[in-house]
N, C-alpha and C positions, 0 to 999 in steps of 0.2 A: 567450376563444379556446379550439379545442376541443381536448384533447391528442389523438395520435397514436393511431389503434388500432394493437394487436398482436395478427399473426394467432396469435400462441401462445396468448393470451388470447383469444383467438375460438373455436380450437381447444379451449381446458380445459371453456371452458360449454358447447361444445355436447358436449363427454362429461357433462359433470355433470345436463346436461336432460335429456340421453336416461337417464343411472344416475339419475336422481332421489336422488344421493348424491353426498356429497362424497368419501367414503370408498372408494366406489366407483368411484369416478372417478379418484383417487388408484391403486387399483389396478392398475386397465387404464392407466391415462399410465405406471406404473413410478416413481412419486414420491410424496410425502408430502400426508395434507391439509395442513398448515399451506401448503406450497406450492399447492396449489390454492386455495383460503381467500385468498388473498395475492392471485392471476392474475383473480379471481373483482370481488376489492374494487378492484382498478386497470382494471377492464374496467368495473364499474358507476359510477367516476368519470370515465373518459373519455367517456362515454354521457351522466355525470349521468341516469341513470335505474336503479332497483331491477329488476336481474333475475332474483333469486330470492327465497322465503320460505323459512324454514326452519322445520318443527314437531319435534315431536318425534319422528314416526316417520320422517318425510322430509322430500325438497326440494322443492319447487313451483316450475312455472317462471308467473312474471308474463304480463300481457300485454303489459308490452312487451319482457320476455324471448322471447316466442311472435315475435314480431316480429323481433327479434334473432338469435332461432334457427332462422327460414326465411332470412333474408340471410347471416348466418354459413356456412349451409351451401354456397350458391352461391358468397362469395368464396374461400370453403376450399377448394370443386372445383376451380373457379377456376384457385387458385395451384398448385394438385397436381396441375393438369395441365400447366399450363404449366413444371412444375419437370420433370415427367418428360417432355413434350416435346423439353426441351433434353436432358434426358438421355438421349434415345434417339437424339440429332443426336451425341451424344460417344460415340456404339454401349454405352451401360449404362443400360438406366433405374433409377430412382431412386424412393426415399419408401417408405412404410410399405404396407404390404399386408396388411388382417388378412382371414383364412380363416379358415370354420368347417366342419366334418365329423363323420363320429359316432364312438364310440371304436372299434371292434374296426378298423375301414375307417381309420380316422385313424392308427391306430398303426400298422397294417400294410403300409398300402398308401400313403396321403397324404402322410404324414411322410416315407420314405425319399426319396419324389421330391420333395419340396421340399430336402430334405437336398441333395439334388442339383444344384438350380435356384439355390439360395444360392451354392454351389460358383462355379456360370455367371454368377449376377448378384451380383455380393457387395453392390453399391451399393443392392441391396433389401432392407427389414427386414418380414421374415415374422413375422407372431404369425397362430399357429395354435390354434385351442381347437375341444376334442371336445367334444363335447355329444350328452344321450341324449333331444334332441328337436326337432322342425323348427324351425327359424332363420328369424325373418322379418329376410330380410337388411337391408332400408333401414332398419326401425326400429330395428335393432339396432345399425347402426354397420358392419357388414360390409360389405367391398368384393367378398368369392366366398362360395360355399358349395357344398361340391365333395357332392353328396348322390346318395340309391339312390331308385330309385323315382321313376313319371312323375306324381305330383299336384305342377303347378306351376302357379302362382297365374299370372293373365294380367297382371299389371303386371311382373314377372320377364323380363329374356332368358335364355332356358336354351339351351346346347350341348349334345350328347350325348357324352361322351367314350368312351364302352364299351359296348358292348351286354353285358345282364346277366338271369338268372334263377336266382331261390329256386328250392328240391328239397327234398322230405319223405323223411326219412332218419331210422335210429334200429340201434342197435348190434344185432347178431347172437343175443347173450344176452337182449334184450328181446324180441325178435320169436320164439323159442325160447319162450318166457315165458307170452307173452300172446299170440301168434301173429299171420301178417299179415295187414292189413287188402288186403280185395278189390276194395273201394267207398269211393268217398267216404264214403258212408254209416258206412261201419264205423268211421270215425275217432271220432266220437262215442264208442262204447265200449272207447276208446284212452286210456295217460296221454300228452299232450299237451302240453310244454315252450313254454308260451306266451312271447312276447318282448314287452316295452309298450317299443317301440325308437322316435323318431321318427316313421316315417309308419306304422307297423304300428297297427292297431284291435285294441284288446285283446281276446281271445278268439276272432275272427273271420280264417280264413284267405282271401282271395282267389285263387283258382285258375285256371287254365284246363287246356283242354282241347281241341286244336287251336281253333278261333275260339269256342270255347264259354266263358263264365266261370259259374264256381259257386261259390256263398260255401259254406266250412264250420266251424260252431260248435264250437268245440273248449276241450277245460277238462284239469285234471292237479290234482294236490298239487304243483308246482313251477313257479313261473315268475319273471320278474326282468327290469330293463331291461336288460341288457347280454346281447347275444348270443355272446362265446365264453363266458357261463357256462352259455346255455341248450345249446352244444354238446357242453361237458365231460359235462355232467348227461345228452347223450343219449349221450355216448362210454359213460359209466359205466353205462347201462342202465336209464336212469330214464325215456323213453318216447322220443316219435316228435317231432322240431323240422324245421322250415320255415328253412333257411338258405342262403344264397348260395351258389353254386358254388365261388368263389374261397377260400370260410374251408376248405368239409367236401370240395371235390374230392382232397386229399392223403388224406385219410381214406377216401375210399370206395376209393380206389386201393390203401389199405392193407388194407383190408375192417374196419376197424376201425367203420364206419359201412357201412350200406346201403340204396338209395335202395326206398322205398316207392311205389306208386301212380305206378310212372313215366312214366304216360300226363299227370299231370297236374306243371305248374310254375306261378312266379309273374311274371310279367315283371318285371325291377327295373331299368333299363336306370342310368346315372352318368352323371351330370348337373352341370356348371360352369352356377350359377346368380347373377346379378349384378341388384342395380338396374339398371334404363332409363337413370337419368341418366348411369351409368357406360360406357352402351355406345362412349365414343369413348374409354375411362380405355387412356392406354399400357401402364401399369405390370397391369393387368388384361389386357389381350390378351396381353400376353406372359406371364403365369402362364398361362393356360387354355389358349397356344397350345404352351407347355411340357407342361402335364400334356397335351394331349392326344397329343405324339411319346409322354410316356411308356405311356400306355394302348394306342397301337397299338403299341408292341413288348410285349407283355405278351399270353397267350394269349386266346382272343375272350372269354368269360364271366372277368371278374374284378370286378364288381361285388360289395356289403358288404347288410350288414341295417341 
């Protein structure tokens, strides 16, 4: 006779296939390996079948872990929809929700209004992680990915929550310095506060120019994945950065910054991006249809880098 499956153990392997760690996996659940190790060994006795190998640099999932972790997934929508069904018939939905964004935008901007959405929905648990590169949401395990910039994959539903554009800016003392550029052209022998952020091509600015786009190769002695370090660096006078309106508009309002070549910007518009499978998910419309009241009380360019 076959014992019982537990969707909890259903739940642990398919963290552990997609972490190829046990350790891993332990960390995102918020519990111990031995306790995963434990959910892991009562999962492949109910099954009677090996679903995972372990070497020594990692986990491997079997074949008929492969098997087990295309079902898993379906019963686990499944149940998490039907959980937050009911929950949204009791006016609260319900269940886990993990969100991924990038950091300057995540702690500025993402974070406050989840702060907020938790407030409204307490029966939601939010895990949020910043990240300084594009999230493939399905294989990742994410349920949203609240991101800047229109490259999205066509198996993705994207919303638009905000209309958004990048501006070339750079302190008053630098442009005094090294003087301003006229032309695109001139950026070349500019220093250049590069960002290797998520969707940014390193070294490579994408521009426009009413419906014109023009690429400009750009280089400095400074650059870094995190964009408010590339903006302190041009606050301080260390060259010319490509950033969102919403970080450096207080700054150019201060004159602390000043916008460059203001014929040309970047489009970045903010984007609620979900798997396909999720587009009926409750607990998923109601965050996206949350942040997007918060994005329209918020002034029109507030997108991130």
């Amino acid at each position: 006779m076959h014992k019982t499956l537990n969707n909890d153990d259903l739940r642990v392997f398919t963290v552990v296939a997609r972490k190829a760690s046990f350790a891993a996996a332990a960390d995102e659940l918020g519990t111990s390996v031995a306790y995963v190790s434990k959910r892991i060994r009562l999962l492949e006795e109910a099954l009677a079948v090996k679903l995972l190998q372990r070497t020594t640099r990692r986990v491997v999932v079997t074949e008929e872990g492969e098997r087990v972790f295309h079902w898993a997934g379906q019963i686990l929508d499944g149940v998490d929809q039907l959980v937050q069904e009911v929950g949204l018939t009791k006016g609260s939905p319900r269940g886990t929700l993990r969100i991924s964004t990038s950091f300057g935008f995540g702690r500025n901007v993402v974070a406050p209004m989840l702060s907020r959405m938790h407030e409204q929905y307490p029966e939601l648990q939010l895990r949020l992680e910043v990240l300084d590169r594009l999230v493939d949401v399905a294989a990742e395990g994410f349920d949203l990915d609240v991101r800047v910039g229109d490259e999205i994959a066509p198996h993705l539903i994207a919303r638009r929550l905000a209309s958004n554009r990048r501006v070339l800016c750079a302190a008053p003392a630098y442009l005094a310095r090294r003087g301003t550029p006229r032309t695109l052209a001139d950026l070349a022998g500019h220093d250049c506060l590069v960002i290797k952020e998520r969707d940014h091509p390193f070294g490579v600015w994408r521009l426009r120019s009413g419906a014109q786009q023009q690429l400009a190769k750009v280089t400095g002695p400074l650059s870094t994945n995190h964009g408010e370090i590339a903006v302190q660096w041009a606050v301080d006078g260390r060259g010319i950065v490509l950033r969102s309106l919403w970080d450096v508009a207080p700054l150019l309002q201060s004159g602390a910054l000043v916008q460059v070549l203001p014929a040309y910007d970047q489009q970045a518009d903010v984007w609620a991006v979900y798997p396909a499978r999720l587009t009926t998910s409750a607990k998923v419309r109601v965050c996206v249809e949350y942040l997007q009241s918060c994005f329209d009380a918020l002034p029109q360019s507030v997108g991130a880098a």
